[in-house]
C-alpha positions in Angstrom: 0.0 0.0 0.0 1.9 2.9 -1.6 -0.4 5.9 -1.9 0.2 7.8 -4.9 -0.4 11.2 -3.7 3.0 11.3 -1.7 6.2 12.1 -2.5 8.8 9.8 -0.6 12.6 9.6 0.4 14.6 6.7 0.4 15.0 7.2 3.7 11.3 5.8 4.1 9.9 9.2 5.0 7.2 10.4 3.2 5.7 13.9 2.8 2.3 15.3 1.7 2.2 18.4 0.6 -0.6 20.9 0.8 -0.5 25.3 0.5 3.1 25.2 1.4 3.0 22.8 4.0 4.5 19.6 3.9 3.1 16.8 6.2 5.7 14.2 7.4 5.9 10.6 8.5 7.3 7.1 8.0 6.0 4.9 5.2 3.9 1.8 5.7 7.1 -0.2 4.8 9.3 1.2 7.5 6.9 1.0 10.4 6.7 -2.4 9.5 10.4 -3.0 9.4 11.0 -1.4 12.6 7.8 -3.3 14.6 5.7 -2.2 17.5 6.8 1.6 17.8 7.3 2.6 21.5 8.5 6.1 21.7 8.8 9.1 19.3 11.7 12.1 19.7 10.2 15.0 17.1 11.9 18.6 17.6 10.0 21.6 19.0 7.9 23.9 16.5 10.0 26.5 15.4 12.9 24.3 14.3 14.7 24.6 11.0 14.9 21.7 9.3 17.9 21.0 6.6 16.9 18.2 4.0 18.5 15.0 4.3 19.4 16.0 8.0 18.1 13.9 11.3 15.2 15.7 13.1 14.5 13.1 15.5 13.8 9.3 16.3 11.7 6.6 16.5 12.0 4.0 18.9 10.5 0.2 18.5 11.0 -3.2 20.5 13.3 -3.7 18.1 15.7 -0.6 17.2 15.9 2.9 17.4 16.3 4.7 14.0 17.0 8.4 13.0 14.1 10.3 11.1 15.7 12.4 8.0 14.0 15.6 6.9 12.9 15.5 3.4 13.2 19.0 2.7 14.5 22.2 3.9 12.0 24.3 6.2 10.2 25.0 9.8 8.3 22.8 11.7 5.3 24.5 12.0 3.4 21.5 14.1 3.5 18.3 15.7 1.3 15.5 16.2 1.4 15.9 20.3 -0.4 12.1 20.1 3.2 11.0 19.0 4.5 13.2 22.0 5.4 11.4 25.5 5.1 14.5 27.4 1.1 14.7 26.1 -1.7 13.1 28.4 -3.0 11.7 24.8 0.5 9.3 24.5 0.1 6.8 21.5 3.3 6.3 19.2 1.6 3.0 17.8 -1.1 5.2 15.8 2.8 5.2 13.5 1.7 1.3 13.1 -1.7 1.2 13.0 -2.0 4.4 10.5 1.0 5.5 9.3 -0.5 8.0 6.3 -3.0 9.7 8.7 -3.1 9.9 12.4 0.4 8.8 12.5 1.7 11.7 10.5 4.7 12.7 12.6 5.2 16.7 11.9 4.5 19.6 9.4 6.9 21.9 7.7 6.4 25.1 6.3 8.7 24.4 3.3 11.2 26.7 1.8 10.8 25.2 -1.6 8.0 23.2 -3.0 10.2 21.8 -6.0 12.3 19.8 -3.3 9.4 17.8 -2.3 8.1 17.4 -5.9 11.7 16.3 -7.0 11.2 13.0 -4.1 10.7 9.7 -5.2 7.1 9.5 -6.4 5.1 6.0 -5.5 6.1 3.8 -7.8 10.1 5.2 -7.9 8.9 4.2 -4.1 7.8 0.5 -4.6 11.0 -0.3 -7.0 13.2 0.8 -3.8 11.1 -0.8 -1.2 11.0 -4.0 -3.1 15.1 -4.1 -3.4 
């Protein structure tokens, strides 16, 4: 399940992008690889973000991995259900819906043409399949 109206990295982050704003989160594939998700690290709103640079983690049983931003710009919100210091604490919405309610932050982006220049979904399927 690859929707087509993302753009993705090969980093397994994907981004939708709506009016500027670029929605971020892990793909289907990498929640998957990483297993039940226990704890998220997202930065504050208000952080620059530098494309292909680490802007937090994701912890699992399993692993902890690094979360790469897919394009320059400001976080402009995050999903505080993802966040352990919210009273609403439920990092595996990443598992159970990682396209919607497990959408990790949004970016105001500095330039749209670096999201549209991402792998599109099936550029996204050849890598995940390899």
């Amino acid at each position: 399940m690859i929707p087509e109206d993302l753009r993705y990295t090969k980093e397994h982050e994907w981004v939708r992008l709506s009016n500027g704003v670029g929605e971020v989160g892990i793909t289907h594939f990498a929640q998957d690889q990483l297993g039940d998700i226990v704890f998220v690290e997202l930065p504050p709103v208000g952080t620059r973000l530098e494309a292909n640079k680490r802007f937090g983690t994701v912890e699992s049983v399993k692993t902890v991995s690094d979360l790469f931003a897919p394009c320059n710009g400001e976080v402009v919100a995050i999903n505080t259900r993802l966040n352990s210091d919210g009273d609403d604490f439920q990092p595996e919405l990443i598992n159970q819906d990682p396209y919607g309610g497990g959408w990790m932050i949004k970016v105001k982006v500095d330039n749209p043409d670096e999201v549209t220049a991402l792998l599109d979904a099936r550029a996204y399927g050849e890598l995940a399949k390899s």
